[in-house]
C-alpha positions in Angstrom: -28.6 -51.1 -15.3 -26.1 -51.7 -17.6 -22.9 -53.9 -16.4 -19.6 -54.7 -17.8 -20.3 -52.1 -20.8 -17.3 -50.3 -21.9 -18.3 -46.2 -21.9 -16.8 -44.4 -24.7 -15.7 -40.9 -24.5 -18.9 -38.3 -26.1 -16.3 -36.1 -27.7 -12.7 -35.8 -28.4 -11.5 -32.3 -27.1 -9.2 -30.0 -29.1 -5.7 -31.0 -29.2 -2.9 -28.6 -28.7 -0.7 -30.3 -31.1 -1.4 -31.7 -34.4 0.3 -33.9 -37.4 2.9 -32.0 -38.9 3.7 -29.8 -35.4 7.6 -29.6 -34.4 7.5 -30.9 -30.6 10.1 -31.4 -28.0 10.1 -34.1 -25.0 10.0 -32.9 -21.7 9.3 -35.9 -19.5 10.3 -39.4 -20.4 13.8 -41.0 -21.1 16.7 -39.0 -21.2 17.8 -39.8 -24.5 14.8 -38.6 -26.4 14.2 -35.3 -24.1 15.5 -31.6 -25.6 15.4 -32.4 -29.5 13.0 -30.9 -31.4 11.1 -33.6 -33.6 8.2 -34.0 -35.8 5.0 -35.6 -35.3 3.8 -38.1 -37.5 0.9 -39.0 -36.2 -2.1 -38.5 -33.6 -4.4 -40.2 -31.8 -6.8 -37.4 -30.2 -9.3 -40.3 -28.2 -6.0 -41.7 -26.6 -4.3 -38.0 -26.5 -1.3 -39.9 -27.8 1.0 -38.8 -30.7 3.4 -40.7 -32.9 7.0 -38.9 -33.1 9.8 -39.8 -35.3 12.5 -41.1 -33.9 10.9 -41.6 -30.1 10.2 -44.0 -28.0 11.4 -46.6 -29.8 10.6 -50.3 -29.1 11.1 -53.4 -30.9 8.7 -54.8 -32.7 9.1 -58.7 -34.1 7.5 -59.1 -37.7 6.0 -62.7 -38.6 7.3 -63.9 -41.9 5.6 -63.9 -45.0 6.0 -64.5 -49.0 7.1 -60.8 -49.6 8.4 -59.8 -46.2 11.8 -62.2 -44.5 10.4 -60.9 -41.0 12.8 -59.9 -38.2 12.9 -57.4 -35.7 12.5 -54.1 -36.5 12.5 -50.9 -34.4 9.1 -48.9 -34.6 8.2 -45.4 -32.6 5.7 -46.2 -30.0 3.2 -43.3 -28.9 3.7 -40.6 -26.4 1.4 -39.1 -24.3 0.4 -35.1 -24.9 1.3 -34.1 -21.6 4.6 -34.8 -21.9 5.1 -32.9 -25.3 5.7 -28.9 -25.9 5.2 -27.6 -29.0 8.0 -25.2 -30.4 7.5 -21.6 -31.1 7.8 -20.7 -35.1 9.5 -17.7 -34.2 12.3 -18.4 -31.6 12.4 -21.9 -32.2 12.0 -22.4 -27.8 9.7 -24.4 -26.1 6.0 -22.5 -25.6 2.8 -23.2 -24.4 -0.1 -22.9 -26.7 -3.1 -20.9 -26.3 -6.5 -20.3 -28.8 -8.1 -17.6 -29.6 -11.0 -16.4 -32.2 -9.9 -15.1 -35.4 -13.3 -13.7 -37.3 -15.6 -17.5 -37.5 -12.4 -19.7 -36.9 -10.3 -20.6 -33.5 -6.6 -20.5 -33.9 -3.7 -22.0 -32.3 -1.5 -19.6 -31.2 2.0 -19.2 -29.3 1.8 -17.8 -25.8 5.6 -16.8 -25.8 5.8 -15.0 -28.6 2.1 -14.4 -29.6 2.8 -15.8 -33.2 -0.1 -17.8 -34.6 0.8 -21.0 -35.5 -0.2 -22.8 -38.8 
């Protein structure tokens, strides 16, 4: 029996959204809700993305020979959940479905039915 040992997750599962993706907010603080941003980054074993311009906290930097230090402002991750991607063709908030295309599964908009790159 095996105590105090930190399980780790067997898989990551498919995310709906990837780097590169336009997304908008739809839960969270008011100012960063209903503007359709890009993602910088993600994080599929946390199901956390980076957005620009979101979420932003302050972040103090430790001085060094090259770098003054300070405090700078740095965009802090979101969680999936609260996250829509935006539909190529309308430019509206959809929901994202997959489907089979020949061998490979693609990401495709459930509004309009566009796939999405």
């Amino acid at each position: 029996m095996q105590k105090n040992k930190k399980q780790g997750k067997r898989f990551s599962p498919k995310l709906k959204i990837k780097k590169g993706d336009r997304v908008v907010v739809i839960a969270g603080a008011y100012k960063d809700r209903e503007r359709v941003r890009e993602v910088l980054e993600v994080f599929p074993e946390k199901q956390r993305v980076i957005i620009e311009d979101t979420n932003m906290v302050k972040k103090h930097i430790r001085p060094t020979q090259d770098n003054p230090g300070g405090i700078s402002e740095v965009p802090a991750p979101v969680h999936i959940s609260n996250l829509m991607l935006v539909d190529p063709k309308s430019g509206e908030p959809t929901r994202v479905g997959r489907k089979k295309e020949g061998e490979e599964s693609v990401r495709y908009s459930k509004k309009s039915g566009e796939i999405i790159k």
